[in-house]
VOSE-324848 format. One record per residue: x, y, z of N, C-alpha, C in turn; residue in one letter. Coordinates in steps of 0.05 Angstrom, whole numbers, padded with zeros to 5 digits, always signed. Layout:
<kenus>
XYZXYZXYZa ...
</kenus>
This chain:
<kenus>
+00017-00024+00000+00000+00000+00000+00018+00025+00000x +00016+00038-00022+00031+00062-00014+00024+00088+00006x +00051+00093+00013+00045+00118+00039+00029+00145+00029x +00008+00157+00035-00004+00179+00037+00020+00206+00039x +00024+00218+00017+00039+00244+00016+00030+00266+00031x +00056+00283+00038+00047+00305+00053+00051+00331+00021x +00036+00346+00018+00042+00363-00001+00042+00394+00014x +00057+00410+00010+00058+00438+00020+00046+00457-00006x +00028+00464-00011+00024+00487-00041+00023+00513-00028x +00028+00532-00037+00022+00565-00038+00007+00567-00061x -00012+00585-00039-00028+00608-00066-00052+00589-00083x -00069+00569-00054-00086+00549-00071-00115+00570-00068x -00117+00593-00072-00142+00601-00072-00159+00607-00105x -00138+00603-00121-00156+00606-00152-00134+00592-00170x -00133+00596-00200-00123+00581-00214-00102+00558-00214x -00080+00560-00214-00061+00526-00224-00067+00513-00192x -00062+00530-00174-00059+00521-00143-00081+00507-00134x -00110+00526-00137-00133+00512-00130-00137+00486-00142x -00127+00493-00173-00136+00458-00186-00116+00428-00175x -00085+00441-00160-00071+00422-00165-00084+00412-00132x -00085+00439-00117-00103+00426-00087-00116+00404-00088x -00140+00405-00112-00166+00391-00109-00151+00361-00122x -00129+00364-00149-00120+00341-00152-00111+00320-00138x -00088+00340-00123-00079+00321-00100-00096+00302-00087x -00111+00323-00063-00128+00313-00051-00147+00300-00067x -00153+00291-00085-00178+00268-00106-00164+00244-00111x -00139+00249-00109-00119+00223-00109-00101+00216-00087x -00113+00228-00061-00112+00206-00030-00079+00228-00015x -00076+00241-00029-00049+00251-00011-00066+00280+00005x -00053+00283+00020-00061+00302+00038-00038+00335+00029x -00062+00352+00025-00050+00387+00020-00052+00400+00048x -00030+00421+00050-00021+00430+00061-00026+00467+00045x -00046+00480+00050-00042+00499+00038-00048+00522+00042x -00041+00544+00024-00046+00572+00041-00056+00597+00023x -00074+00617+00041-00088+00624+00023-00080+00655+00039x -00081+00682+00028-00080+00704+00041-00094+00713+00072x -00117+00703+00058-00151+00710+00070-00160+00687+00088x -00155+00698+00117-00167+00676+00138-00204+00671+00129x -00221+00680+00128-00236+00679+00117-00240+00643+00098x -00224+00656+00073-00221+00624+00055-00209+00607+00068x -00184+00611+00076-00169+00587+00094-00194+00575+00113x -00217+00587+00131-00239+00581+00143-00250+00558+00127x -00256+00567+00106-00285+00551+00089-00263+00528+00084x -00241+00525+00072-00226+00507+00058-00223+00489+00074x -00224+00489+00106-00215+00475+00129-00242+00456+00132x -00265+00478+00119-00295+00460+00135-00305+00446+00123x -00298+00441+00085-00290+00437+00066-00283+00402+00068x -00254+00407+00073-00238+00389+00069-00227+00383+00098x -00241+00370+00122-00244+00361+00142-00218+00337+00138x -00200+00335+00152-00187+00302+00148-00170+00305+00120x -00177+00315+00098-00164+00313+00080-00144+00330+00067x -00139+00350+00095-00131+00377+00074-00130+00392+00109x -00107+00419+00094-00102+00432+00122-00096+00457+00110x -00112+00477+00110-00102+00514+00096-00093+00530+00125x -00072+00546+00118-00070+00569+00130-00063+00593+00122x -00064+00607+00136-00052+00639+00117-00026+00650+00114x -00015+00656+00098+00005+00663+00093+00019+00682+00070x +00032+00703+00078+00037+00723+00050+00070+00719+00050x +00077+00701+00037+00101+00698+00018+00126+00719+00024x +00110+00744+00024+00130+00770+00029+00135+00777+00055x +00127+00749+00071+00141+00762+00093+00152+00742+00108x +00183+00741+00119+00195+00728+00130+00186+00715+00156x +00172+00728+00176+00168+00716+00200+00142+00693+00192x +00124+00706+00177+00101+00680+00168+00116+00672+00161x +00137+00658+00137+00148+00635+00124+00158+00613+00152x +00170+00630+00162+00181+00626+00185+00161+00602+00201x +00138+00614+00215+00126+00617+00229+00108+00580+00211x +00110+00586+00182+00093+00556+00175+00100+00546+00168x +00133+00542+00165+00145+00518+00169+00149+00501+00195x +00148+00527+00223+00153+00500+00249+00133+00490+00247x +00107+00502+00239+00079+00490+00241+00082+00467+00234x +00091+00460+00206+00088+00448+00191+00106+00416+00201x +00127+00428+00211+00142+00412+00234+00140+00402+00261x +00118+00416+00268+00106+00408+00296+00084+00393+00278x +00069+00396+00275+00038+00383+00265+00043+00362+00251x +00059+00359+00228+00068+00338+00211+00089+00322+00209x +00117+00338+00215+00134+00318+00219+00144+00319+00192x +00133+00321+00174+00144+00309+00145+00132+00336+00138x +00140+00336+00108+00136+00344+00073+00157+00336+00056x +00132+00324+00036+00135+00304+00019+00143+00314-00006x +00125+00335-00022+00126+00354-00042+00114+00386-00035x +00137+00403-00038+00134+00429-00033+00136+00448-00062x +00107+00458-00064+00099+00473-00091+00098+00499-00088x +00112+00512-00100+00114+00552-00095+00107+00550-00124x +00081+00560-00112+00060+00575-00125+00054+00602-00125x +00055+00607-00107+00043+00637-00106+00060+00660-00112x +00053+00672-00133+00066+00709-00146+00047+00710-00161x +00044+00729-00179+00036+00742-00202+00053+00746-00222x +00032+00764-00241+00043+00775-00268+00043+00805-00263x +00066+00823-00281+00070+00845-00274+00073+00856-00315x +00054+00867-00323+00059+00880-00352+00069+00904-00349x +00085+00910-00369+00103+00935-00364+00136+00940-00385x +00129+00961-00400+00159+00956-00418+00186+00967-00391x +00209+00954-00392+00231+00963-00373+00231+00986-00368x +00224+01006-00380+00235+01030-00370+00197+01047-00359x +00189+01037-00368+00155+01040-00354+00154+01036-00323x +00170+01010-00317+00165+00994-00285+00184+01011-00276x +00168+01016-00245+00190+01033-00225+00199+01015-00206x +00221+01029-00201+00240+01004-00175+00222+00992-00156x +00197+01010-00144+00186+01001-00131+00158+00983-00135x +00155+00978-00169+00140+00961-00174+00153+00929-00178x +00181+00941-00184+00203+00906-00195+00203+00899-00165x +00214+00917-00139+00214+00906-00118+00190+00890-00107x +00161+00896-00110+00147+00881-00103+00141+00849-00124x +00146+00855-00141+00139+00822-00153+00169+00820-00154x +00186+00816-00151+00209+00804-00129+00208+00789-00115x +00195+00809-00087+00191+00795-00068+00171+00775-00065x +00156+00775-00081+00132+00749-00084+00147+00729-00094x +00159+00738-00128+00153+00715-00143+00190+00708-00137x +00213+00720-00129+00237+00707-00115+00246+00699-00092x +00252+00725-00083+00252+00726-00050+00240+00706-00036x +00212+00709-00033+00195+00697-00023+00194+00672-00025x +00200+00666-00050+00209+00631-00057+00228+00617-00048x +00247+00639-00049+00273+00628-00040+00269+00626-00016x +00267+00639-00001+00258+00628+00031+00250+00608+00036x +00223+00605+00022+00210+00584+00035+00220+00559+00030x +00236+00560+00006+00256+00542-00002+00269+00534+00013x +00287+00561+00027+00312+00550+00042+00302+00549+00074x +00275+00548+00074+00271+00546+00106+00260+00512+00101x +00247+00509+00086+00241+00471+00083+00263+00457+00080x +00285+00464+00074+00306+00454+00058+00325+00434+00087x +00323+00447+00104+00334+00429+00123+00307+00404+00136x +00290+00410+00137+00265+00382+00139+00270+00364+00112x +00277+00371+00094+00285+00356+00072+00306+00342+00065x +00330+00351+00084+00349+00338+00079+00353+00319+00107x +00338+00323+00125+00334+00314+00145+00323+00284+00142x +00302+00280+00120+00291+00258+00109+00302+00246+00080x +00324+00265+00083+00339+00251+00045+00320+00248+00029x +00291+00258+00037+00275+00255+00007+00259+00281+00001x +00244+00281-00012+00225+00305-00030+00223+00312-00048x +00203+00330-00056+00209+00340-00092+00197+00361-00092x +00213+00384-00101+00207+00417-00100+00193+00420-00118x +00178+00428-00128+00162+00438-00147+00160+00466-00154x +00184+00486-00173+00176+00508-00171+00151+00516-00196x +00134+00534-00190+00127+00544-00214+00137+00565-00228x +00143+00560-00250+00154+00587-00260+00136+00593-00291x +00149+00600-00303+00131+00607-00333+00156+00602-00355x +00130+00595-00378+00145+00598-00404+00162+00625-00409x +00154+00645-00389+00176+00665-00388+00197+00668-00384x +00203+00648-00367+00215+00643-00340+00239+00634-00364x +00242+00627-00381+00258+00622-00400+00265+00635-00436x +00240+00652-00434+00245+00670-00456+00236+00689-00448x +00245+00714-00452+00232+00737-00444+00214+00752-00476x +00194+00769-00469+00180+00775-00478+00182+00810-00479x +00181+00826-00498+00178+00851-00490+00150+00863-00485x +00153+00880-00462+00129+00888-00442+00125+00868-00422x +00143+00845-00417+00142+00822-00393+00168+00825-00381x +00186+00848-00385+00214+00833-00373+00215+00840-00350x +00205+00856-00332+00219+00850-00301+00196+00837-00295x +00174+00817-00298+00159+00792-00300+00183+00771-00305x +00187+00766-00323+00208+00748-00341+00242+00746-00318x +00243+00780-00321+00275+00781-00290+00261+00760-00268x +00247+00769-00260+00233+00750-00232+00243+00729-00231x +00225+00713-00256+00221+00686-00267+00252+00668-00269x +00271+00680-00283+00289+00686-00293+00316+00667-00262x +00309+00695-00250+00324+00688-00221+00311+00664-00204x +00292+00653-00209+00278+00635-00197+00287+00609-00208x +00290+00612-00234+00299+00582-00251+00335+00584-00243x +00344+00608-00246+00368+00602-00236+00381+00594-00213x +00366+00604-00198+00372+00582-00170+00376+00557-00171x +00348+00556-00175+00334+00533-00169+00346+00507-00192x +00354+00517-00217+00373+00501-00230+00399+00493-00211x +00412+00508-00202+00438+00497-00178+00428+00474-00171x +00404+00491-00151+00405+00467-00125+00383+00455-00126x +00385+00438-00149+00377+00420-00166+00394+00398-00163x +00421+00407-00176+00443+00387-00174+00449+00400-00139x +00444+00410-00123+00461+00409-00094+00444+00388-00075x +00418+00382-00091+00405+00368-00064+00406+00338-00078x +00409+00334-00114+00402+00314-00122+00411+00283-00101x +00444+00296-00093+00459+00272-00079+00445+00257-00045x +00424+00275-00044+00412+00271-00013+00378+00263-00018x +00381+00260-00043+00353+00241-00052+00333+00255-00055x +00334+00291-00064+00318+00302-00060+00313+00317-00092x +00283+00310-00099+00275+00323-00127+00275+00359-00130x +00277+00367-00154+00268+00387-00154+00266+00395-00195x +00238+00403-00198+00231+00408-00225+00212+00438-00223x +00227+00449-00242+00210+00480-00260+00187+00469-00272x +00171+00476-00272+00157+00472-00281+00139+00506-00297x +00138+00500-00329+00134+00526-00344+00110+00527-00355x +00095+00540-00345+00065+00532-00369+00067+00561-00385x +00055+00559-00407+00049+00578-00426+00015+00592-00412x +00009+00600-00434-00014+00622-00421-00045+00590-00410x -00043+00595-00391-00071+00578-00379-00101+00596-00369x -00116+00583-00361-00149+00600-00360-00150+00604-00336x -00133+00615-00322-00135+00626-00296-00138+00652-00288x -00131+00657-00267-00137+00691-00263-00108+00704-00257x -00086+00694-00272-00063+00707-00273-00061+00731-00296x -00071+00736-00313-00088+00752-00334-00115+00763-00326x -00121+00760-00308-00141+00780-00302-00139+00791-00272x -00148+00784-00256-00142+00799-00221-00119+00798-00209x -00104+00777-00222-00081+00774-00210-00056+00791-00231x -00062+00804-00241-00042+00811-00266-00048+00839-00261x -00017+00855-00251-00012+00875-00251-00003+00889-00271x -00008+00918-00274+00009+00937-00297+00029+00954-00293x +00043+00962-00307+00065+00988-00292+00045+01014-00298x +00049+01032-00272+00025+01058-00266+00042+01076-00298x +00066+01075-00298+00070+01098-00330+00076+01082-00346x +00059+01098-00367+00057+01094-00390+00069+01101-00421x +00086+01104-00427+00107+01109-00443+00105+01104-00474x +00089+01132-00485+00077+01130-00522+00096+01112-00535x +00124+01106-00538+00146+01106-00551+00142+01076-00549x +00122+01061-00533+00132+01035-00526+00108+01027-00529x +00082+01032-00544+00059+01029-00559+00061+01013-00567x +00081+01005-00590+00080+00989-00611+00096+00959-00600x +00110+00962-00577+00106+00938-00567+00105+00928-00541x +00112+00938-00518+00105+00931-00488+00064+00933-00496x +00063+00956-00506+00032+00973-00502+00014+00944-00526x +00025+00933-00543+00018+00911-00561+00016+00888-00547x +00035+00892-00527+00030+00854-00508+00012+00856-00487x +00005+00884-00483-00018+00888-00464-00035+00881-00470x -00052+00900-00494-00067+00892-00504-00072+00857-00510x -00055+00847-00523-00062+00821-00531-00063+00805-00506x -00049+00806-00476-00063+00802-00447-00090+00795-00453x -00095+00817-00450-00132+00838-00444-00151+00808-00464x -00137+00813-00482-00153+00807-00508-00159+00771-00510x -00136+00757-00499-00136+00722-00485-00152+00719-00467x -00151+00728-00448-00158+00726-00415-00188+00711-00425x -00180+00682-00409-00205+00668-00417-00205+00652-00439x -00192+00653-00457-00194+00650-00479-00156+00630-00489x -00142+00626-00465-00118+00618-00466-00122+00586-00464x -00105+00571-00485-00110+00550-00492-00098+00527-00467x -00092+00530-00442-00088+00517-00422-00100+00509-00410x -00113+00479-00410-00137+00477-00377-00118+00467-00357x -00127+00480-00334-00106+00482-00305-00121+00456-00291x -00134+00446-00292-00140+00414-00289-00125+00392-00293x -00120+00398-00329-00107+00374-00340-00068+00378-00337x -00063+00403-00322-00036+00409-00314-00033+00404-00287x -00056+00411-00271-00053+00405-00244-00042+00372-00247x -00051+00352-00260-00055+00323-00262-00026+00320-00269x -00021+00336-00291+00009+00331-00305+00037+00336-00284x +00027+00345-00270+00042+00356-00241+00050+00343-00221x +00020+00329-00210+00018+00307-00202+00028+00286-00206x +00033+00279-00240+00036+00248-00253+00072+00254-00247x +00083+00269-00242+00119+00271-00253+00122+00269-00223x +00106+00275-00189+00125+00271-00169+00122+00239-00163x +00106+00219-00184+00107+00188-00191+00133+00185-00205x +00145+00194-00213+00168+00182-00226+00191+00186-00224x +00204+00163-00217+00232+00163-00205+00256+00183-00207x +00252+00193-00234+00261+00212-00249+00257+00228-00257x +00242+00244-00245+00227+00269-00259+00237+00292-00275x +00229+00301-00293+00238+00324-00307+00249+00347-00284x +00283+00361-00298+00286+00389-00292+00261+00412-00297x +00266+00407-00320+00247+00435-00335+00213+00417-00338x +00193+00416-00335+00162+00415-00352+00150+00434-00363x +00160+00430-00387+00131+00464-00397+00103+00447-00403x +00085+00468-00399+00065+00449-00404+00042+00481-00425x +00040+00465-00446+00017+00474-00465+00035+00484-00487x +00025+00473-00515+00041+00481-00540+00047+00507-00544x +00050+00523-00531+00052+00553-00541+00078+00555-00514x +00075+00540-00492+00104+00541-00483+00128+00519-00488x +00114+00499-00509+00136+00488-00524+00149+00507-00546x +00134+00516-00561+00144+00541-00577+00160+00560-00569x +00149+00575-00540+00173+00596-00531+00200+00586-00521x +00205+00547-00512+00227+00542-00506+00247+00533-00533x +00224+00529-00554+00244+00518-00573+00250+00541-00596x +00242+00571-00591+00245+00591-00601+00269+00608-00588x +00276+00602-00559+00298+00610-00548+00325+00592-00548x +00326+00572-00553+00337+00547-00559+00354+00553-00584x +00340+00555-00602+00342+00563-00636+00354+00593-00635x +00349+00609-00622+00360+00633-00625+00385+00635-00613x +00391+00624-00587+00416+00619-00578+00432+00606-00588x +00422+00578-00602+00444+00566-00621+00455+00582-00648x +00432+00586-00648+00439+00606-00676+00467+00626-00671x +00466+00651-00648+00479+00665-00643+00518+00641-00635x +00509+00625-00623+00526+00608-00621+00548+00608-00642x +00530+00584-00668+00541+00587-00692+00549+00605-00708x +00543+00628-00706+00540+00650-00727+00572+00665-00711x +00572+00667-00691+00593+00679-00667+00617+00673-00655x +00616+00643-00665+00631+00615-00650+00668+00623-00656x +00669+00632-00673+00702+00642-00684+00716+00665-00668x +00694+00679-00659+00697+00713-00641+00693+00701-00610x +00680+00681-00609+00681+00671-00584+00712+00655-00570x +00713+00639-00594+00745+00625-00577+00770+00633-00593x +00760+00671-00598+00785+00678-00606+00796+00694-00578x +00782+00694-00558+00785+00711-00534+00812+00693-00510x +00812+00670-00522+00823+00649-00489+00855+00653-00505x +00881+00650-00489+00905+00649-00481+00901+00625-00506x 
</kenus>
């Protein structure tokens, strides 16, 4: 009989999070999860009696991270699979976003990860086992103009998290990116921030990817069901993927950045190893 998983998710109150919650728990492992709003964390608890445990928590702040991991250590003892979920989207050409708009989706979609990362990270190696689950985006590997300090975020998140990938592999412990392209959530709509200025000069393309935002929302070819599942199906296998993109339009942005780098590669390759001793 196999053992009943402990799962940790952030940010299960609406799209990929809520669906991978309900997956989990439909397939016998027990969530661990957290929602801003004591309120929902309430209902979610009365909900899911026995099967499921929400609390509140905002990402951006150290003493909560703090504060639900001993929880999580006194109450449970274990985590099995830990999913950072929770940031947003931030639209905005570079020179539009002000320091103090990059600082806040920072601190959500890095910072904040990284913490919670490096505060589980000793319960994890404690048990030589687990599997990190970050989410990141098809961004998260190509950048987009009118997405890049979205994309920077993303960016620093895969780079970490690529390291210590290979730092924990030797102590039995997983860890996979996971990239989806545009899905039917509310990361494009309530959850999707703009930069407050607005900059004529950058119309034609930060001001073009807005628009085409606006213009999907709803209408994005991802169901967060059949990814929640796909999510699910990889902490089954022995070997799970580094990278998962998930939906043809973020196979496209990885094999469009892929091709462009090689390209520069080849095209460059003579000016490159004319520089070494």
């Amino acid at each position: 009989m196999q053992t009943q998983k402990i799962w940790f998710i952030t940010g299960i109150s609406s799209g990929l999070g809520k669906a991978l919650a309900q997956t989990v728990i439909e397939n016998g492992d027990f969530v661990i999860g957290t929602f801003r709003n004591q309120t929902q964390a309430d209902d979610f608890n009365s909900q899911y009696r026995e099967k499921a445990y929400a609390l509140t928590l905002d990402i951006t702040k150290p003493t909560e991270i703090e504060q639900a991991v001993q929880m999580v250590r006194d109450k449970f003892g274990k985590i099995d699979v830990l999913v950072n979920n929770a940031g947003f989207g931030l639209a905005g050409a570079v020179e539009e976003t002000s320091m103090a708009e990059t600082r806040e989706i920072f601190e959500a979609n890095f910072f904040g990860t990284l913490q919670l990362t490096q505060t589980f990270l000793p319960l994890f190696r404690q048990q030589k086992s687990g599997h990190i689950i970050q989410i990141s985006s098809h961004g998260g590997f190509k950048a987009f103009p009118g997405f890049g300090i979205y994309n920077a975020s993303k960016f620093a998140l895969e780079g970490f998290s690529e390291a210590l990938a290979i730092e924990v592999a030797p102590m039995g412990i997983k860890l996979t990116i996971v990239e989806p392209g545009p899905f039917r959530t509310n990361f494009a709509g309530s959850s999707f921030k703009q930069a407050s200025n607005l900059i004529a000069d950058y119309h034609p393309t930060a001001g073009a990817f807005r628009e085409r935002m606006k213009q999907v929302n709803g209408k994005q070819e991802g169901n967060p069901i059949k990814a929640a599942q796909a999510i699910f199906d990889i902490t089954k296998l022995e070997t799970p993927p580094l990278r998962l993109p998930l939906g043809k339009i973020a196979i496209v942005s990885l094999t469009a950045k892929l091709e462009s780098v090689q390209k520069d590669i080849n095209a460059y390759k003579d000016i490159a190893e004319s520089v070494v001793y």
